[in-house]
C-alpha positions as CSV (number, residue, x, y, z in Angstrom):
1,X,-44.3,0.1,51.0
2,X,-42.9,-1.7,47.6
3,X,-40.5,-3.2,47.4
4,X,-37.1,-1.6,47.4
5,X,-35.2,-3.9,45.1
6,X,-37.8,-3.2,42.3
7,X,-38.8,0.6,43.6
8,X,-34.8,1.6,43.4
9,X,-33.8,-0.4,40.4
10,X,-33.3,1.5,37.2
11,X,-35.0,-0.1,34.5
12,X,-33.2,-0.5,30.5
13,X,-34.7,2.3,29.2
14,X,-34.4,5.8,27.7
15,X,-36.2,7.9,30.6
16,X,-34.5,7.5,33.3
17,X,-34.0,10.7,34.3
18,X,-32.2,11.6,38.4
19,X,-35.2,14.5,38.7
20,X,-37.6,11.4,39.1
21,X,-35.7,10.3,42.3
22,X,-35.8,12.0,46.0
23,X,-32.8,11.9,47.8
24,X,-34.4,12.6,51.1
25,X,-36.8,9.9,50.4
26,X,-37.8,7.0,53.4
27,X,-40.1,4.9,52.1
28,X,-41.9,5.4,55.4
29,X,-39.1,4.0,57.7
30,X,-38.6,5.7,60.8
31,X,-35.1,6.7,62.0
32,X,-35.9,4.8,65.6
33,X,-36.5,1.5,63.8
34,X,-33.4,1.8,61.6
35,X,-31.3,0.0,63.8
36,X,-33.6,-3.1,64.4
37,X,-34.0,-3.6,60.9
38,X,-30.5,-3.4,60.0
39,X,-29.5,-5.8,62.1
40,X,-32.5,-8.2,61.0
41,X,-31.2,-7.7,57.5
42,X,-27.4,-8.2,58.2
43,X,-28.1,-11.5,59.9
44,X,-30.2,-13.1,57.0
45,X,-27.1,-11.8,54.6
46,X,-24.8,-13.3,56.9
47,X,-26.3,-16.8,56.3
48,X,-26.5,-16.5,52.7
49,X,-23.0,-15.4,52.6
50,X,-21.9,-18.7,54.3
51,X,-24.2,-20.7,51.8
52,X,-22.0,-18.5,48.8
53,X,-19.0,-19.4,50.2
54,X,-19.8,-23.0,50.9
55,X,-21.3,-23.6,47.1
56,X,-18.6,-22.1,45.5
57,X,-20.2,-21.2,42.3
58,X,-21.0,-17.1,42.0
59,X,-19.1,-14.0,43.2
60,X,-21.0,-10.8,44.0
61,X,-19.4,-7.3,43.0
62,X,-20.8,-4.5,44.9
63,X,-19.9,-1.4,43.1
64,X,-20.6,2.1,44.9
65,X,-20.3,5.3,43.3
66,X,-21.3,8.9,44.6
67,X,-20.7,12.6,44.7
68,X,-18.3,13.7,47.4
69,X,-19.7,13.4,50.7
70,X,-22.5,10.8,50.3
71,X,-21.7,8.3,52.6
72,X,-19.7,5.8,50.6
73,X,-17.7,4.6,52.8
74,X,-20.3,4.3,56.0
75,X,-22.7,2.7,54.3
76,X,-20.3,0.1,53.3
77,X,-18.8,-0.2,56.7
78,X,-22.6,0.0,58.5
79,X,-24.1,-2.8,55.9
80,X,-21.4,-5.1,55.2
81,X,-20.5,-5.2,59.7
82,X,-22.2,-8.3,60.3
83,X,-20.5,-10.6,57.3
84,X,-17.7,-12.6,57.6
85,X,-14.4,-10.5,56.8
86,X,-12.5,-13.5,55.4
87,X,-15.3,-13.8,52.7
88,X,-15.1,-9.8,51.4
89,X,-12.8,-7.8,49.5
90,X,-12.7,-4.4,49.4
91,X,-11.4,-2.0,47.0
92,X,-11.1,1.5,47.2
93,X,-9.6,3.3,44.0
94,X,-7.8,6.1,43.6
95,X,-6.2,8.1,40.5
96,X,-4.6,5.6,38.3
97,X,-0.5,4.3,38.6
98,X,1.7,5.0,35.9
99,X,1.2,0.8,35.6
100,X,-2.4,1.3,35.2
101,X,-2.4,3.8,32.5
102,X,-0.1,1.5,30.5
103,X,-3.2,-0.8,30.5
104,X,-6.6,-0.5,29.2
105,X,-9.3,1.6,31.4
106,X,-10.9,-1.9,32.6
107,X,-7.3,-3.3,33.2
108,X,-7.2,-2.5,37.4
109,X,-11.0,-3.3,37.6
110,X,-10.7,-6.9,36.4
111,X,-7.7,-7.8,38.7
112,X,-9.9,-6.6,41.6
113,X,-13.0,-9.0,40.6
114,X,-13.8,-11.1,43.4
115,X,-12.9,-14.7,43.7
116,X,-15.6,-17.3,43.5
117,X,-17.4,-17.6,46.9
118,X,-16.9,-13.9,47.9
119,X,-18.2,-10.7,47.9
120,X,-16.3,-7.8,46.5
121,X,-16.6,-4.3,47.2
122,X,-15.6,-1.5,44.7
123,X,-15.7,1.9,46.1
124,X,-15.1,3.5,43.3
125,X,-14.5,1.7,40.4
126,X,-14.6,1.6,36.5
127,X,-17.6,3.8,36.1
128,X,-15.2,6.6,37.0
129,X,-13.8,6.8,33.5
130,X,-17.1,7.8,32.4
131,X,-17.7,10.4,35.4
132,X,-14.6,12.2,36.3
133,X,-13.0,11.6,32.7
134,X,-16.4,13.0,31.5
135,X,-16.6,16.1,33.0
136,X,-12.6,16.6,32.9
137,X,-11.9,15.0,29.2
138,X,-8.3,16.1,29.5
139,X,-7.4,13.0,31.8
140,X,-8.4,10.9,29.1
141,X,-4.8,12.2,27.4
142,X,-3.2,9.9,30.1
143,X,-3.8,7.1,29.0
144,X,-2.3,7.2,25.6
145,X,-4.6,5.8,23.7
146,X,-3.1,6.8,20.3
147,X,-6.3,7.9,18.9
148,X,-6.8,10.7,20.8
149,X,-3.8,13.4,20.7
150,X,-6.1,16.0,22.0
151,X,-9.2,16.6,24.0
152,X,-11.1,17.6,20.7
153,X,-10.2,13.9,19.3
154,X,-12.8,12.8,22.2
155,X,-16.2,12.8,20.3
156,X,-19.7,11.2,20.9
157,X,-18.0,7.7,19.7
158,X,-15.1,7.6,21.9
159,X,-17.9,7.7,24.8
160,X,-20.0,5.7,22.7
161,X,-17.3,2.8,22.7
162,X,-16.4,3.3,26.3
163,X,-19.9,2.5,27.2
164,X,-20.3,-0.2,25.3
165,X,-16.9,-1.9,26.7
166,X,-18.1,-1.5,30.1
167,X,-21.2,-3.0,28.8
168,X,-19.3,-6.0,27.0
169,X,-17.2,-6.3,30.7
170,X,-19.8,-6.8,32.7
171,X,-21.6,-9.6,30.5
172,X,-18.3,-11.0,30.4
173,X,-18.1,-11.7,34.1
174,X,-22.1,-12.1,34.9
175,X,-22.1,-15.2,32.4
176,X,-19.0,-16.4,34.6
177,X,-20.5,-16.5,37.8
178,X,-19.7,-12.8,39.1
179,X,-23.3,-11.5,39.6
180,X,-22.9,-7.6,39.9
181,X,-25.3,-4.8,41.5
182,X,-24.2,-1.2,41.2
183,X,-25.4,1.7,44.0
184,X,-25.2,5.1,43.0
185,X,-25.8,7.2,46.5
186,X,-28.1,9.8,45.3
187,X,-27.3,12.6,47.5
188,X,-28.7,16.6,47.3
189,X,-26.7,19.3,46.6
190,X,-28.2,20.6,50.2
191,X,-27.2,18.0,52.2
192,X,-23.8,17.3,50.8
193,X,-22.8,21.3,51.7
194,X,-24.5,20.7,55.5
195,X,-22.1,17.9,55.1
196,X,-18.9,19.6,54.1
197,X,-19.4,22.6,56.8
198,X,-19.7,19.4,59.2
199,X,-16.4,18.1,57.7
200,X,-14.8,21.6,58.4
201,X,-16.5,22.3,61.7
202,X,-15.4,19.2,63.5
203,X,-11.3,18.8,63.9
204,X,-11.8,14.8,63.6
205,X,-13.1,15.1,60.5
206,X,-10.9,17.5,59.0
207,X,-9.0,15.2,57.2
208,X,-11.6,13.9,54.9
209,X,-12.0,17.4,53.6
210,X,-9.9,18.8,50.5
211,X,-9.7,21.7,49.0
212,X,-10.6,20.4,45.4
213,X,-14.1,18.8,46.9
214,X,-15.3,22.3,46.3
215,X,-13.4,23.0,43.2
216,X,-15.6,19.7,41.8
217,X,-18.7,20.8,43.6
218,X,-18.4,23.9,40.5
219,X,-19.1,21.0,38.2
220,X,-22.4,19.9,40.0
221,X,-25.0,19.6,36.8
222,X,-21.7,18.0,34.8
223,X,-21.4,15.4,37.7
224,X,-25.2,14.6,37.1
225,X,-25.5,15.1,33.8
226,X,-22.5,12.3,33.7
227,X,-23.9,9.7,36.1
228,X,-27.8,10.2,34.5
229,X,-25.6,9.1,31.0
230,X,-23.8,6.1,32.1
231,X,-26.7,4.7,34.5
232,X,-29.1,4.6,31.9
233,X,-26.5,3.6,29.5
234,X,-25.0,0.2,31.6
235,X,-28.3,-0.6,33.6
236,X,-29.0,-3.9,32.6
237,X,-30.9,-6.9,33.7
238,X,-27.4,-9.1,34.5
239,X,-25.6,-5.8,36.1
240,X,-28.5,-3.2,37.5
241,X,-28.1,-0.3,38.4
242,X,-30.4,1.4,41.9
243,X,-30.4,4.9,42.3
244,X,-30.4,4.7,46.5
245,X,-31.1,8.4,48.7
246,X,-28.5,9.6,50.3
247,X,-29.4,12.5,52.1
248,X,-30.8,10.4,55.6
249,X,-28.1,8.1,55.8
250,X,-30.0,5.4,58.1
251,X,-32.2,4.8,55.0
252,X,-29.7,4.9,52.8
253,X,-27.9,1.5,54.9
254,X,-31.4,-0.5,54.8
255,X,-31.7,0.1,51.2
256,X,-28.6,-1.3,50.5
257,X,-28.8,-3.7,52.8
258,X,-32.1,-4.7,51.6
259,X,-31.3,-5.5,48.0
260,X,-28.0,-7.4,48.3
261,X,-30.4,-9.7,50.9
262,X,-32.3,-9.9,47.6
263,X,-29.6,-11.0,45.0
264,X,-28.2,-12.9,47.2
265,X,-31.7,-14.7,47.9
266,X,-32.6,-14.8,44.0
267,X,-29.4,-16.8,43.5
268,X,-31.3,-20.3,45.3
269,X,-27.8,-20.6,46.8
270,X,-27.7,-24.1,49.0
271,X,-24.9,-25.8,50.8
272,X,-22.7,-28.9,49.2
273,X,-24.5,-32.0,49.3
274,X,-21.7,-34.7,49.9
275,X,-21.7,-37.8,47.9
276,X,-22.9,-41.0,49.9
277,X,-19.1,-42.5,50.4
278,X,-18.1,-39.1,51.8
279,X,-21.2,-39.2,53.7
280,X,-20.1,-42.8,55.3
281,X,-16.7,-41.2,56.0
282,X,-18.6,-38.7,58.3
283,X,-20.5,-40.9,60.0
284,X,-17.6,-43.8,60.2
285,X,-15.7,-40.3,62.0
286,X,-18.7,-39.5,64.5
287,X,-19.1,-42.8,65.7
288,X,-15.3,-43.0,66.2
289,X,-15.4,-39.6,68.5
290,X,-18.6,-40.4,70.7
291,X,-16.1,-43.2,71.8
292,X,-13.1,-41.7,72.5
């Protein structure tokens, strides 16, 4: 088996192309074991996430974006169990506020960035004015931008430009210490419809279906089409990109789980070394406890 970092990892270049990834793929994991290594994984994440909070220096953004029904929010509650809640943020966006579309796009996004020592987690997140705006240009009209009176004023270089700010954002906060990994959940147009009929079938999960899920299930090749544009636009060696399946979504978790082990492990994080008068402090406090 390679190494799912590298194998999922979309590389800066102009073939990238969804067809070349199986969302039902397993990299010859078995379902049985999923569990086991899961939990392996969590625990070696959990340490590193103590040696990021403890140094102080980076923040990790974990960005997740997917079709309806992909497993968003389990993977993030499955892989992210075992780490220290008071050293996460989570972020879960929804249609823009009237206050948010008196901003910029990015506005939102970079009030949500994580502090230095965390780990931030994005469901959702700026990508979607490149996805939903994309396949439903007329939303752009909400945010007054006063170059664009109508959806016919949104050409090739109003995309163009929005790529490139997302582009410009990222570098911005990777060269200040925010290291950022982005997971698109890579899920079949199969699975996510056994999926939905689940969602309809069972009463408990009732409420996670709407009615406009198949309404933008009519925009399928759009949707792909969309995400296959921006990935391979924004993929870059300081804020990646990993096209993860979806459709078996025990895999799905230890892919995930697997690759933030890895940045986390590629940053050489340590813990604080104290200077040597701080260092006398401690031991001038032990000696006074083992007396008392």
């Amino acid at each position: 088996m390679k190494n799912l970092t590298e194998q999922f990892k979309v590389k800066n270049d102009a073939k990238f192309s969804l067809k070349d990834y199986d969302p039902a793929f397993s990299d010859g994991y078995k379902k049985e074991d999923a569990r086991d290594v899961l939990i392996e994984l969590i625990g070696e994440t959990f340490k590193l996430q103590t040696q990021l909070y403890a140094s102080n220096n980076y923040s990790l953004l974990i960005i997740f974006q997917a079709m309806d029904a992909a497993g968003k929010d389990s993977a993030i509650a499955h892989t992210m169990s075992g780490l220290n809640p008071q050293g996460c943020q989570v972020y879960s966006f929804k249609q823009p506020s009237s206050e948010d579309y008196d901003h910029d796009f990015l506005w939102r996004h970079y009030k949500a960035l994580p502090e230095r020592g965390r780990i931030g987690i994005h469901n959702r997140s700026h990508y979607e004015n490149v996805l939903i705006v994309k396949v439903h240009p007329e939303l752009a009209l909400k945010e007054n931008n006063p170059a664009i009176k109508e959806v016919k004023d949104i050409d090739k270089q109003f995309w163009e430009q929005r790529y490139e700010s997302i582009r410009n954002f990222e570098k911005h906060i990777s060269s200040s210490g925010t290291v950022v990994i982005k997971f698109f959940l890579n899920v079949s147009k199969q699975e996510q419809k056994k999926r939905f009929l689940k969602r309809i079938d069972n009463p408990e999960k009732n409420w996670k279906f709407q009615a406009s899920d198949i309404a933008e299930r009519e925009h399928w090749d759009e949707y792909m089409s969309a995400y296959e544009k921006a990935i391979s636009e924004t993929s870059t060696d300081d804020s990646p990109w990993y096209v993860i399946p979806a459709d078996k979504k025990w895999f799905t978790r230890i892919a995930i789980s697997t690759i933030i082990r890895d940045t986390l492990k590629d940053l050489k994080l340590e813990f604080p070394v104290l200077p040597k008068d701080e260092m006398d402090k401690l031991q001038e406090a032990k000696e006074i406890l083992e007396k008392q």
